[in-house]
Backbone as CSV, one residue per row, in Angstrom:
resi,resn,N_x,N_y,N_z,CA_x,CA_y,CA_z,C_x,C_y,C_z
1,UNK,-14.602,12.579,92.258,-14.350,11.761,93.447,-12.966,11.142,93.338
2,UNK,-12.075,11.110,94.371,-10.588,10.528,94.411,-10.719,9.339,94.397
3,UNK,-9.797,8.737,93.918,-9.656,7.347,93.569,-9.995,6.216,95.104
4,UNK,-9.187,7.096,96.075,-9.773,6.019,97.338,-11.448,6.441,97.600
5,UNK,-11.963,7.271,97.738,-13.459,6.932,97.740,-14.402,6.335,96.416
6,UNK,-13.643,5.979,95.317,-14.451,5.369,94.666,-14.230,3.875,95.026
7,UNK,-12.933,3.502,95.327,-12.477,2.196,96.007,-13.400,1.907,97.205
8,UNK,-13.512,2.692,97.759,-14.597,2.479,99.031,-15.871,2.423,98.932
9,UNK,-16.365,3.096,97.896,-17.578,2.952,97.805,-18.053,1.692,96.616
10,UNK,-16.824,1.216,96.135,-17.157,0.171,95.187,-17.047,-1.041,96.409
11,UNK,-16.568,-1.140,97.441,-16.367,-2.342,98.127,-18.035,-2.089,99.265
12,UNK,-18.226,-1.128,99.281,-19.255,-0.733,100.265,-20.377,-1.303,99.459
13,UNK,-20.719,-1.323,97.970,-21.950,-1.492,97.561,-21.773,-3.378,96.469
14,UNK,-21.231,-4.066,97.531,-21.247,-5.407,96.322,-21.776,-5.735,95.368
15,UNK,-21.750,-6.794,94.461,-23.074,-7.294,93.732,-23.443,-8.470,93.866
16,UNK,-22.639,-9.185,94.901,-22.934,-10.422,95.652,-24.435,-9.776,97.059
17,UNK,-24.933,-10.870,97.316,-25.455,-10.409,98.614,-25.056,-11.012,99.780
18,UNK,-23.790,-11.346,99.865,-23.265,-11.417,100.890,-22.128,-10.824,100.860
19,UNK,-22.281,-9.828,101.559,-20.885,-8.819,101.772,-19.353,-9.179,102.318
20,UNK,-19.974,-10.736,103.582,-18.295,-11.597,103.573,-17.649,-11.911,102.317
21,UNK,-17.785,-11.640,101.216,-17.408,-12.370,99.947,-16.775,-10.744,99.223
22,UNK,-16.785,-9.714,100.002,-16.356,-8.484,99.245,-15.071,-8.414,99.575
23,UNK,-13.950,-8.157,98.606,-12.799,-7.772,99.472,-11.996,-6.884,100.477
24,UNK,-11.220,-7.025,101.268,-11.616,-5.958,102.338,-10.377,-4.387,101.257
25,UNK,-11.172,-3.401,101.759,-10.359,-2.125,100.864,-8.927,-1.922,100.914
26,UNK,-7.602,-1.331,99.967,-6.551,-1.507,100.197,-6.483,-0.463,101.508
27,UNK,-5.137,-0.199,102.288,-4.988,0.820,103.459,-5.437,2.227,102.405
28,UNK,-4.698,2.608,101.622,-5.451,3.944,101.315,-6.610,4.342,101.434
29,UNK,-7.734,3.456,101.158,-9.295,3.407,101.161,-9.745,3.082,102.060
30,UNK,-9.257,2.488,103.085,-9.796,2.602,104.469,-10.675,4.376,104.818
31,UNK,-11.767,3.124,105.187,-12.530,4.853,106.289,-11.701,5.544,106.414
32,UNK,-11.535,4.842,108.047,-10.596,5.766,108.983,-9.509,6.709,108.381
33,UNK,-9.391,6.336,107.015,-8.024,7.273,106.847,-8.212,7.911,105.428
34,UNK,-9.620,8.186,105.180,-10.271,8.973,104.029,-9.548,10.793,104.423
35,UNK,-9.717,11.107,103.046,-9.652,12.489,103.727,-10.842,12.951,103.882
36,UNK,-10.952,14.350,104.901,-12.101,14.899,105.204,-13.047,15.400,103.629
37,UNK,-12.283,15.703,103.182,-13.293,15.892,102.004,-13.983,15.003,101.212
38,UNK,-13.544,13.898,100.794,-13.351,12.556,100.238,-15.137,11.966,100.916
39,UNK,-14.587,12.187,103.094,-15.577,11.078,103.419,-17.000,12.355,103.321
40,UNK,-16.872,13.435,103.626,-17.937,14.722,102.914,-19.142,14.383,101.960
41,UNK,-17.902,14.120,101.036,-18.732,13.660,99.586,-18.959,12.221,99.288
42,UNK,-18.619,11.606,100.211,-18.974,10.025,100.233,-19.827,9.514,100.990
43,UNK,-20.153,10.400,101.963,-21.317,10.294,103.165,-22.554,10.083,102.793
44,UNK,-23.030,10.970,101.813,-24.632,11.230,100.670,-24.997,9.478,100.129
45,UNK,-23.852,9.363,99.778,-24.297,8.081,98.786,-24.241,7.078,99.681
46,UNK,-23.124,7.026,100.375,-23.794,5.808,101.877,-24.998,6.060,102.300
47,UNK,-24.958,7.514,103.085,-26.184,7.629,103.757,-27.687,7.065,102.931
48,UNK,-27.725,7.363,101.617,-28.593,6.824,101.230,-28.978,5.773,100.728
49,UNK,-27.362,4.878,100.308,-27.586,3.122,100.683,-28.321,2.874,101.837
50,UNK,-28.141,3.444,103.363,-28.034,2.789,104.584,-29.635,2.928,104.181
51,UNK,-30.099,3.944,103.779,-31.674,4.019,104.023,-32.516,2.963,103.365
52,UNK,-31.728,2.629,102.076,-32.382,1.438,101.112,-32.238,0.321,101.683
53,UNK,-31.457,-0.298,102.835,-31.137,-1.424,103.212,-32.257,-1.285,104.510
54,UNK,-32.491,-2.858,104.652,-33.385,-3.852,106.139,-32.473,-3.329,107.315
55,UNK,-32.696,-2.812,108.124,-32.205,-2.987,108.891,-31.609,-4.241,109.841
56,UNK,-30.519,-4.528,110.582,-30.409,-5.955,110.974,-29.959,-6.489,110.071
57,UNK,-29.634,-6.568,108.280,-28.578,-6.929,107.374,-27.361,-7.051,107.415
58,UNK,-26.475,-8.181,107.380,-25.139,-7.869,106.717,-24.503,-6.524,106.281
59,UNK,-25.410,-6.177,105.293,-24.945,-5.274,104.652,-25.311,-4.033,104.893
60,UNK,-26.606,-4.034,105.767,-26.831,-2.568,106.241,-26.124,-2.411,107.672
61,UNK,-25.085,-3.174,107.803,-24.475,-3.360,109.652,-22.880,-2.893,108.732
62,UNK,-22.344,-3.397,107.681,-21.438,-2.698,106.867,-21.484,-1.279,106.739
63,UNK,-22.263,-1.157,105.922,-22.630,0.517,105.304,-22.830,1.574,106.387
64,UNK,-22.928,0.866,107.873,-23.176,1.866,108.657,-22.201,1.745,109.275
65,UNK,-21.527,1.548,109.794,-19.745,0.595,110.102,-18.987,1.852,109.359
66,UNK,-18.564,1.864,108.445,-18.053,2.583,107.284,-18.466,3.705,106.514
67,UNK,-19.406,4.130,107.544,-20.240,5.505,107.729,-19.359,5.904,108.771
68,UNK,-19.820,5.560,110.011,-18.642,5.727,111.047,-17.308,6.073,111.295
69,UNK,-16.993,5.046,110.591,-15.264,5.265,110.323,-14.597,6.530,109.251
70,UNK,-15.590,6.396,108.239,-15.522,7.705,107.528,-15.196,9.108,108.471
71,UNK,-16.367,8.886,108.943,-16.834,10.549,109.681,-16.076,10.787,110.816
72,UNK,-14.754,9.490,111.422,-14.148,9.986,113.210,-13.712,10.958,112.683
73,UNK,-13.134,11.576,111.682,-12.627,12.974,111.532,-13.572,14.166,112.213
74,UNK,-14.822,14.322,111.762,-15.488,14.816,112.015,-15.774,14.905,113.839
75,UNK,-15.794,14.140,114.357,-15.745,13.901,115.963,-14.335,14.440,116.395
76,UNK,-13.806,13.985,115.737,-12.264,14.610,116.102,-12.011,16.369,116.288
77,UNK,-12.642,16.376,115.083,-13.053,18.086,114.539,-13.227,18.844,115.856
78,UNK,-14.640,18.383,115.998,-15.620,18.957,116.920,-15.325,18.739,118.400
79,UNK,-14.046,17.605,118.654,-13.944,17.350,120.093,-12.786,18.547,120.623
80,UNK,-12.006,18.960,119.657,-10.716,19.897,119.640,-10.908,20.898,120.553
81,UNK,-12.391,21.721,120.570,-12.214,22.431,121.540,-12.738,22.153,122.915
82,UNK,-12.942,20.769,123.288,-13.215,20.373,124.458,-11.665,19.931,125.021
83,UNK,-11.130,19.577,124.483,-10.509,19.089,124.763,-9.376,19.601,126.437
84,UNK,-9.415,21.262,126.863,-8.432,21.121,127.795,-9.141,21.990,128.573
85,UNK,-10.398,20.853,129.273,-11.554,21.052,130.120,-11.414,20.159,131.305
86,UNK,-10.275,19.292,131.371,-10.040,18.623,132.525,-10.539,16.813,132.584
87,UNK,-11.303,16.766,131.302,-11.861,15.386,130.756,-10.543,14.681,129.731
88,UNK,-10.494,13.234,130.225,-9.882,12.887,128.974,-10.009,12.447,127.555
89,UNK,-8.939,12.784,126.572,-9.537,12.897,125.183,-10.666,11.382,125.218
90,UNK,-9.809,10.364,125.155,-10.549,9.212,124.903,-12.175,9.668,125.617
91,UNK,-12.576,9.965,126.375,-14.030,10.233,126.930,-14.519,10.999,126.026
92,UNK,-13.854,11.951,125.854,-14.713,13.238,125.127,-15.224,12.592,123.499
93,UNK,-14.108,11.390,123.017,-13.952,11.363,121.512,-15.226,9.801,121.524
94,UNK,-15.317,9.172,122.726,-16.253,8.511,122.841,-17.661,8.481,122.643
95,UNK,-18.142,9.877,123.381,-19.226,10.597,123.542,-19.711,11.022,122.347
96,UNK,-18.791,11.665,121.492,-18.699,12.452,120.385,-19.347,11.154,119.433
97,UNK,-18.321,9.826,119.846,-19.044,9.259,118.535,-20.386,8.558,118.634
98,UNK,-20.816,8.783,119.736,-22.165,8.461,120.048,-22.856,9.467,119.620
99,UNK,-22.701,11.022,119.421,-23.393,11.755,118.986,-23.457,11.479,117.327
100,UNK,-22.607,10.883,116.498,-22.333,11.096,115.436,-23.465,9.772,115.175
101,UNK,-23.160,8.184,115.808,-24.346,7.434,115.125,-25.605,7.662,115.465
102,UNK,-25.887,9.040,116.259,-27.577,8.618,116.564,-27.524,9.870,115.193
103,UNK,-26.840,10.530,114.560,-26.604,11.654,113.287,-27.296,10.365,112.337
104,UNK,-26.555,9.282,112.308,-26.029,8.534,110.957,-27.980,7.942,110.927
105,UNK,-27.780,7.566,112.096,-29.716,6.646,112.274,-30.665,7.426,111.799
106,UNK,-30.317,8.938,112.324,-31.554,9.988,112.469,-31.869,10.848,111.116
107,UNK,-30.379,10.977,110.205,-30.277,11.445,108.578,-31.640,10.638,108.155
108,UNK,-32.277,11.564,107.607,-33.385,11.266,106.577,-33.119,12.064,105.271
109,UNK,-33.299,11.297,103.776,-32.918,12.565,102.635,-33.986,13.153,102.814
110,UNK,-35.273,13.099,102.698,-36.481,14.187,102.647,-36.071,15.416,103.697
111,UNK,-35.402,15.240,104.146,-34.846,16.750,105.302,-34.384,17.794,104.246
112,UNK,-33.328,17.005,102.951,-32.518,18.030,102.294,-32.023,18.965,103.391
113,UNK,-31.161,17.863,104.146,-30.015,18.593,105.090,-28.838,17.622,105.050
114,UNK,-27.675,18.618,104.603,-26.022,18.122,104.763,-25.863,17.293,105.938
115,UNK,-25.348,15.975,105.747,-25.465,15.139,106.887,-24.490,16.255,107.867
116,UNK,-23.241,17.070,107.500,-22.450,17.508,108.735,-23.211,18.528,109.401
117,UNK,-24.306,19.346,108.626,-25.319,20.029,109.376,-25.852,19.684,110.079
118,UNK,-26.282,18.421,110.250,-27.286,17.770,111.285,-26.142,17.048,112.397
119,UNK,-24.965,16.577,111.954,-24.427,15.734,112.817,-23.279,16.413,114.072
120,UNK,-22.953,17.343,113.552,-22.309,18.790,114.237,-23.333,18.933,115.783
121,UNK,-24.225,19.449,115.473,-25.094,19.347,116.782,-25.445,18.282,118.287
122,UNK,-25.233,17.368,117.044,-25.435,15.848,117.734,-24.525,15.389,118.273
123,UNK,-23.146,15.782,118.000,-21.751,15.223,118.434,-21.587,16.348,119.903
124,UNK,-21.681,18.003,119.400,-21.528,18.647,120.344,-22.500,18.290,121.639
125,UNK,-24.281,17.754,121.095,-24.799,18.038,122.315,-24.096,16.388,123.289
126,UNK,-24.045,15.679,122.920,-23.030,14.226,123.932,-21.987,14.749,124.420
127,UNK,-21.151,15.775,123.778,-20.138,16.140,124.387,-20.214,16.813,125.899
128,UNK,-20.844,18.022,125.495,-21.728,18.755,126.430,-22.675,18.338,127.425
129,UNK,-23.145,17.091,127.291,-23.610,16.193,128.747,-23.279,15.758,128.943
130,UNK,-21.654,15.297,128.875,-20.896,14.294,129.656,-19.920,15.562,130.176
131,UNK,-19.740,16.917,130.263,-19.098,17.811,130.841,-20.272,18.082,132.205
132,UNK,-21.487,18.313,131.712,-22.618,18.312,132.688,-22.890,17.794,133.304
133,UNK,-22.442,16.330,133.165,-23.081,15.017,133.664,-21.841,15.110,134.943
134,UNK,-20.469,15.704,134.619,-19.382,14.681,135.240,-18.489,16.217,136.266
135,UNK,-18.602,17.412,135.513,-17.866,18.341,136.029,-18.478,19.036,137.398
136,UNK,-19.453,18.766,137.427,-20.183,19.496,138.898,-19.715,18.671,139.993
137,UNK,-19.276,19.438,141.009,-19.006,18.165,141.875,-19.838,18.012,142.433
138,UNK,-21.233,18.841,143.041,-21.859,18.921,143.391,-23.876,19.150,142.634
139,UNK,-23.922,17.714,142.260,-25.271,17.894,141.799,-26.480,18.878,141.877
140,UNK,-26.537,19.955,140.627,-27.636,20.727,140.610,-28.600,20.466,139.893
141,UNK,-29.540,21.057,139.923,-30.484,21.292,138.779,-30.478,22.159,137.286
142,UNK,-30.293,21.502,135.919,-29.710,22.012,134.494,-30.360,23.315,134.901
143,UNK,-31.386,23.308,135.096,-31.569,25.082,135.411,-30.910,26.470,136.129
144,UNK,-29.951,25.637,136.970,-29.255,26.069,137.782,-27.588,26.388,136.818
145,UNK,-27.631,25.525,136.038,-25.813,24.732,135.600,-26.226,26.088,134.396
146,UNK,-27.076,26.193,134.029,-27.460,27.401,132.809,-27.420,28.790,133.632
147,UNK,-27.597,28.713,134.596,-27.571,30.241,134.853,-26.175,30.830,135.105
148,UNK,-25.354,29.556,135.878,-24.165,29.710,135.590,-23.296,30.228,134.708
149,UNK,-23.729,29.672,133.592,-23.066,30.095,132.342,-23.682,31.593,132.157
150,UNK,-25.133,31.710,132.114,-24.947,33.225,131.756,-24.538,34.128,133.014
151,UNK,-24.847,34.016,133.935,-23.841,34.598,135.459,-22.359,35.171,134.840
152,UNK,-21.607,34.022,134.854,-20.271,33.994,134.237,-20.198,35.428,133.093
153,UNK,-21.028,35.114,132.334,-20.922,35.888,130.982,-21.195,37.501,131.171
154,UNK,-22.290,37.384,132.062,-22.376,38.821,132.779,-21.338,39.545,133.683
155,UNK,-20.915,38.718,134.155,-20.010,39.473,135.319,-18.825,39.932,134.360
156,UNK,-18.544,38.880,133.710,-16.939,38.949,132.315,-17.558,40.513,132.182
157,UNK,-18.702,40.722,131.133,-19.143,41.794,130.418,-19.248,42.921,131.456
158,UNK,-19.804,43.072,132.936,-19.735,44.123,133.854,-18.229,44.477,134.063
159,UNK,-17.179,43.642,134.398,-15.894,43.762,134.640,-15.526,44.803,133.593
160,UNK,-15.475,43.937,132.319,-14.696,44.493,131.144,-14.977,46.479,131.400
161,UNK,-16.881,46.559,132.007,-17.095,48.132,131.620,-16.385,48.613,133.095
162,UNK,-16.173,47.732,133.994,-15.575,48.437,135.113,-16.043,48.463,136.276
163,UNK,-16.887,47.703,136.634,-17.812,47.673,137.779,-16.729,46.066,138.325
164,UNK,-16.601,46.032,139.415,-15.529,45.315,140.214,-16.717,44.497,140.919
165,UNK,-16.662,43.355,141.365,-17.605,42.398,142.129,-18.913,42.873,141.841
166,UNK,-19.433,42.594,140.726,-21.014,42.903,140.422,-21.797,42.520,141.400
167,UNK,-23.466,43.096,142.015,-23.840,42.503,142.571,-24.960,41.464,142.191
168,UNK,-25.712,40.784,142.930,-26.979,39.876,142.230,-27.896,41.026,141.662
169,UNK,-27.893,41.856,141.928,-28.943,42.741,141.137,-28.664,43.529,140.138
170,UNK,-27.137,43.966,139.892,-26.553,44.069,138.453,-26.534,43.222,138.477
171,UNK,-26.118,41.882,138.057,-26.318,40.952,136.868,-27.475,40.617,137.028
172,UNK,-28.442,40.436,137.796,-29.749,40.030,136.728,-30.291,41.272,136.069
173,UNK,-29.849,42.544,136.329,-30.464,43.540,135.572,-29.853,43.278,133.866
174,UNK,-28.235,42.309,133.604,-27.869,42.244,132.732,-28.337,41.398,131.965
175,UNK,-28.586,40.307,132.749,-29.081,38.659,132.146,-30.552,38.777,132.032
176,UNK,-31.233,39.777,132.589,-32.718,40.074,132.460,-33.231,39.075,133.329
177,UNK,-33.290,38.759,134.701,-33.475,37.705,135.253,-34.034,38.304,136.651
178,UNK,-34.952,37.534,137.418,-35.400,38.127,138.880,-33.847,38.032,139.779
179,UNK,-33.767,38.706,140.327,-32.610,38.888,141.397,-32.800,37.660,142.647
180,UNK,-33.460,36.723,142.967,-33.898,35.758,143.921,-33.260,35.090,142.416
181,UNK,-33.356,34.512,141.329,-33.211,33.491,140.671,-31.489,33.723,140.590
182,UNK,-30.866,34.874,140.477,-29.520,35.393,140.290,-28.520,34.941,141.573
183,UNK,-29.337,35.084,142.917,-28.763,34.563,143.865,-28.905,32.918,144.075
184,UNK,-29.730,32.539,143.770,-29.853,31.150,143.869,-28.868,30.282,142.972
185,UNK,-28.727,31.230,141.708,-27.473,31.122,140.942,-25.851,30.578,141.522
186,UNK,-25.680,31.691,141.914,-24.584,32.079,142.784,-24.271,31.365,144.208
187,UNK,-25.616,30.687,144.562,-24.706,30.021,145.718,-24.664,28.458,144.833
188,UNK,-25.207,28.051,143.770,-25.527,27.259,143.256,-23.847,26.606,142.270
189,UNK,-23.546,27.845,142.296,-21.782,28.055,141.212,-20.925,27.213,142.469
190,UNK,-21.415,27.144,143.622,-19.750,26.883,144.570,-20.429,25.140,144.323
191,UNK,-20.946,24.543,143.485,-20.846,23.100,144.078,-20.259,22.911,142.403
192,UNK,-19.711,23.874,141.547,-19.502,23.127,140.092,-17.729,22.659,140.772
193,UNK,-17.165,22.866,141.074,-15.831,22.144,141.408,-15.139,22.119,142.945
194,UNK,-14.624,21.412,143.830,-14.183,21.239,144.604,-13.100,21.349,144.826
195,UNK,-12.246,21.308,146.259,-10.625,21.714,145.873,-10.433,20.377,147.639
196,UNK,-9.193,20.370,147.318,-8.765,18.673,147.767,-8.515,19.501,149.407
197,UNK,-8.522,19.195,150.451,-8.351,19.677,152.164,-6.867,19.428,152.216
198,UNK,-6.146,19.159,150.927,-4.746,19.152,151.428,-3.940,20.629,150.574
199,UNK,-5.123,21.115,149.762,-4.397,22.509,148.878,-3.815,23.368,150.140
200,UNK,-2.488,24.158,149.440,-2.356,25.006,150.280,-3.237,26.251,150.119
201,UNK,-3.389,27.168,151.316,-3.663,27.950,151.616,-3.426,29.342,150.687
202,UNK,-1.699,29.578,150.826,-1.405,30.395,149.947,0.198,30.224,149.786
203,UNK,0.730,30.644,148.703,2.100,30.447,148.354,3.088,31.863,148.699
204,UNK,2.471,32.560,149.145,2.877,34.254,149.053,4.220,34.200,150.210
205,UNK,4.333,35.077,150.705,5.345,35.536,151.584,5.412,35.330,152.990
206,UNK,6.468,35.719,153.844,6.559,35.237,155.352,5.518,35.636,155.964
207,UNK,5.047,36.707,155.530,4.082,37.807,156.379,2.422,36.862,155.733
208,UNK,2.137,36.389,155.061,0.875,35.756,154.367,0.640,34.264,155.374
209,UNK,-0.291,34.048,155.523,-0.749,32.773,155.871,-0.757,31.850,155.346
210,UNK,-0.233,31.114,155.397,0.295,29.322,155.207,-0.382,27.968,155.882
211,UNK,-0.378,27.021,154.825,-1.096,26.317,155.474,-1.646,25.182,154.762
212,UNK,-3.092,24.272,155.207,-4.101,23.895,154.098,-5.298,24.139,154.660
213,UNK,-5.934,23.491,153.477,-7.732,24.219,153.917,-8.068,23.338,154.687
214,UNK,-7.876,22.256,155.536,-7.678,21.492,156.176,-7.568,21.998,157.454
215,UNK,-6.423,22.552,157.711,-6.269,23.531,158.799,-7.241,24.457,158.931
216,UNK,-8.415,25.002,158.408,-9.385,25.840,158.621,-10.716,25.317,159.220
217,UNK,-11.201,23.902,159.091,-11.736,23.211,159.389,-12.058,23.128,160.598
218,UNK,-13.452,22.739,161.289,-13.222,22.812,163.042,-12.768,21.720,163.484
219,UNK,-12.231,21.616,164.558,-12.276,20.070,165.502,-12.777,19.700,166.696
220,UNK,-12.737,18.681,167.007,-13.900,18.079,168.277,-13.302,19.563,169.250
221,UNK,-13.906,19.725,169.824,-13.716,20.275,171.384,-13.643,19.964,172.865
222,UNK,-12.283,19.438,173.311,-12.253,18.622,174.382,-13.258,18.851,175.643
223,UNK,-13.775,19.947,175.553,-14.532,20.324,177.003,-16.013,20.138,176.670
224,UNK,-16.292,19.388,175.239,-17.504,18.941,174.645,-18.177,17.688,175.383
225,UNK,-17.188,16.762,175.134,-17.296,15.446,176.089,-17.818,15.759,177.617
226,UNK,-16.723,16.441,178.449,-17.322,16.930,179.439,-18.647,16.923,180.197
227,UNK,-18.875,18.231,178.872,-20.240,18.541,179.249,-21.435,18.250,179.134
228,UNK,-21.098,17.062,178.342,-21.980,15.827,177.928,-22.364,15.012,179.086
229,UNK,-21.385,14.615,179.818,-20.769,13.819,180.861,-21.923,14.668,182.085
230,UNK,-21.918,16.030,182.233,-22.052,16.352,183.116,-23.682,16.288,182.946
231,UNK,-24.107,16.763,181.806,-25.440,16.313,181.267,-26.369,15.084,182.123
232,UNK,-25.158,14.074,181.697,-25.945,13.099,181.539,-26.241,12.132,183.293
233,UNK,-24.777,12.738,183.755,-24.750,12.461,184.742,-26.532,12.994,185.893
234,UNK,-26.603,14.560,185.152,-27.990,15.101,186.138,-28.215,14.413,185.494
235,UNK,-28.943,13.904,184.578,-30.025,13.082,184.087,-30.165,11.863,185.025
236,UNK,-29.216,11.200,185.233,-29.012,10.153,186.127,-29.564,10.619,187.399
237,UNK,-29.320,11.709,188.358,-29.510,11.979,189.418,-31.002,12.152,189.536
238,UNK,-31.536,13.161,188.533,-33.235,13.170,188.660,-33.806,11.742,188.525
239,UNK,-33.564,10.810,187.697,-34.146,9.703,187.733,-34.084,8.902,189.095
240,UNK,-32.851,8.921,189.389,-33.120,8.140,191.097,-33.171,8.948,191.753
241,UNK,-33.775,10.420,192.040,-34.363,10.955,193.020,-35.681,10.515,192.734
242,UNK,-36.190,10.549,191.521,-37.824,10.340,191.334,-37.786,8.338,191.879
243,UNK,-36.932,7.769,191.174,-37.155,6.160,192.160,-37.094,6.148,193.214
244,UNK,-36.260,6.939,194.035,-36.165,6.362,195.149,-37.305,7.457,196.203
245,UNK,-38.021,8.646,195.563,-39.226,9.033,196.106,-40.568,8.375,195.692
246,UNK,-40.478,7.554,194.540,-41.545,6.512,194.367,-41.299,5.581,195.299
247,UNK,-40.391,4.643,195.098,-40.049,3.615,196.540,-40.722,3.877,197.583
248,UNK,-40.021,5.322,198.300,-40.283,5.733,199.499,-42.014,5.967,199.588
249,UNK,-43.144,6.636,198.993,-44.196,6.575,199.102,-44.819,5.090,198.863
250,UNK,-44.327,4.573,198.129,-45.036,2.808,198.682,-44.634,2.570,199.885
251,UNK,-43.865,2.904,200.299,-43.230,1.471,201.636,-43.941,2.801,202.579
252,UNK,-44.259,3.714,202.612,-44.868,4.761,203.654,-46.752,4.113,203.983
253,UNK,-47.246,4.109,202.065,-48.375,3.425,202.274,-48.531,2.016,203.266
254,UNK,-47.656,1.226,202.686,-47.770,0.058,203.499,-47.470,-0.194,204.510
255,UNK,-46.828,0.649,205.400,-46.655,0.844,206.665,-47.967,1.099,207.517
């Protein structure tokens, strides 16, 4: 073990029981700035302080503190390939470390599992529902946001052999899927992102259409009003023909 994780782990485990009375570690031995290997092999022996300690302690609110800080490498690791998905880092590295303390809570030794085995999963799956949670612009059902992905993966794989605009019934023949679930798919893909009514149209040449999607849009129709107007106007006319032929049969009776 390198000299800064024995420094760290000698300040992590006092022999006072009050841990305000420990000194705080020099900068080398800081968590945050362990090396990845260092906090690896330093993780085991925390992790299994944290388990010996009350929860709600001083010292078990330390040891898990400095569990944390150890491991942002690890979040860091794992956030790298999220990273140029259109989310910003700070979100993604947030999420991540929420995946990492429900890792640190959920480590049990009777598993005899590598805390980065278990915590790898846990970081990716937070990551991965805050892309789910936030990238659709249009709210589906996870059943739907999954077919997507294999949709996607099929069509890539039909392309590559050469088949040009697959239809719903090649790809579910690929994805092994009913062809009604493949289309439901597919109209289900146009609500994962949106595009702004001020994009242009197209950038191409004199002869190409220009414009925004804005311009494609319908608008009121002046001869709409109109005919509203004219609507409403008969409406008006049948009603005081029927009053004024009710009128007229009273004042006939009473005559």
């Amino acid at each position: 073990m390198s000299e800064s994780a024995t420094t760290a782990a000698t300040a992590a485990f006092p022999t006072s029981a009050r841990v305000c009375a420990v000194p705080a570690p020099t900068a080398s031995a800081r968590p945050e700035r362990m090396a990845p290997a260092d906090a690896r092999q330093l993780s085991k022996t925390f992790l299994l302080r944290l388990r010996a300690l009350d929860e709600g302690t001083d010292e078990y609110q330390y040891v898990r503190n400095t569990l944390i800080e150890m491991n942002l490498s690890l979040v860091r690791y794992v956030a790298r390939r999220f990273t140029r998905r259109g989310q910003p880092v700070d979100d993604i590295l947030q999420v991540g470390t929420i995946g990492l303390i429900k890792a640190i809570d959920r480590w049990r030794p009777s598993r005899n599992v590598e805390f980065t085995t278990l915590a790898v999963p846990y970081i990716q799956g937070e990551i991965k529902r805050l892309f789910r949670d936030t990238t659709w612009a249009v709210r589906v059902p996870r059943r739907l946001q999954e077919m997507r992905i294999e949709i996607a993966r099929a069509r890539e794989q039909l392309e590559t052999e050469g088949v040009q605009e697959p239809s719903a019934a090649q790809l579910a023949g690929r994805i092994g899927a009913d062809e009604g679930e493949v289309t439901e798919g597919l109209v289900a893909c146009n609500g994962y992102d949106s595009d702004s009514l001020d994009r242009p149209l197209q950038a191409g040449g004199p002869s190409e259409r220009t414009g925004f999607i804005s311009e494609l849009l319908g608008s009121d129709d002046p001869a709409l009003a109109l005919a509203e107007n004219v609507q409403a106007q008969m409406h008006v006319s049948r009603l005081l023909a029927r009053l004024c032929g009710s009128l007229r049969e009273k004042l006939l009776a009473e005559a």
